[in-house]
N, C-alpha and C positions, 0 to 999 in steps of 0.2 A: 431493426425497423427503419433505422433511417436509410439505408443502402435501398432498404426497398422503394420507398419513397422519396427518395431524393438521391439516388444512386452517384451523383458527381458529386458529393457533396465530400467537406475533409472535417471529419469528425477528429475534436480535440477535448484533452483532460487535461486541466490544468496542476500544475505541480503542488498547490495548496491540499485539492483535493486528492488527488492520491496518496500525501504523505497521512490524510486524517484516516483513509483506510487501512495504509500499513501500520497506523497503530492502533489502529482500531483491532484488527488480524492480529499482532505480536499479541495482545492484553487478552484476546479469547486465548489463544495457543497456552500463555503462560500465567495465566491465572488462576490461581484454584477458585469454582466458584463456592465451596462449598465453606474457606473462611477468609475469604481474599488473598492469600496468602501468593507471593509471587515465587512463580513456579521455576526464572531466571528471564521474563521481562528483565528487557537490556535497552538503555537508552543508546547504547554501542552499536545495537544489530540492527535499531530502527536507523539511527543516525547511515550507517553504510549501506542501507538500501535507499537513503535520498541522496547519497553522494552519486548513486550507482542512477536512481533516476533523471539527476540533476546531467548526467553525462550522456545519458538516453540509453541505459543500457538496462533497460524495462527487463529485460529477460534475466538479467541474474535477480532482480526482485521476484519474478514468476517463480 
């Protein structure tokens, strides 16, 4: 929507907010919701996909 409407415009996400999605995404993936039980949530596999976006390399988080 903004490309349409503001077509020059440089759309940014700031690094705070993407890391609260990628854990937000790990804890659905690896949760059981049926008795919380973790499924191999890993503070490991969140931690290396912020090192990975901290370097800008968004696509190995994709």
């Amino acid at each position: 929507m903004a490309q349409t409407d503001f077509p020059d415009c440089i759309e940014i996400l700031d690094f705070f907010h993407v890391s609260e999605y990628v854990w937000a995404w790990q804890e659905r993936l690896f949760l059981s919701k049926r008795n919380g039980r973790n499924l191999g949530l890993n503070n490991n596999r969140v931690e290396q996909q912020q090192r990975w976006l901290k370097q800008s390399q968004w696509q190995s988080v994709v």
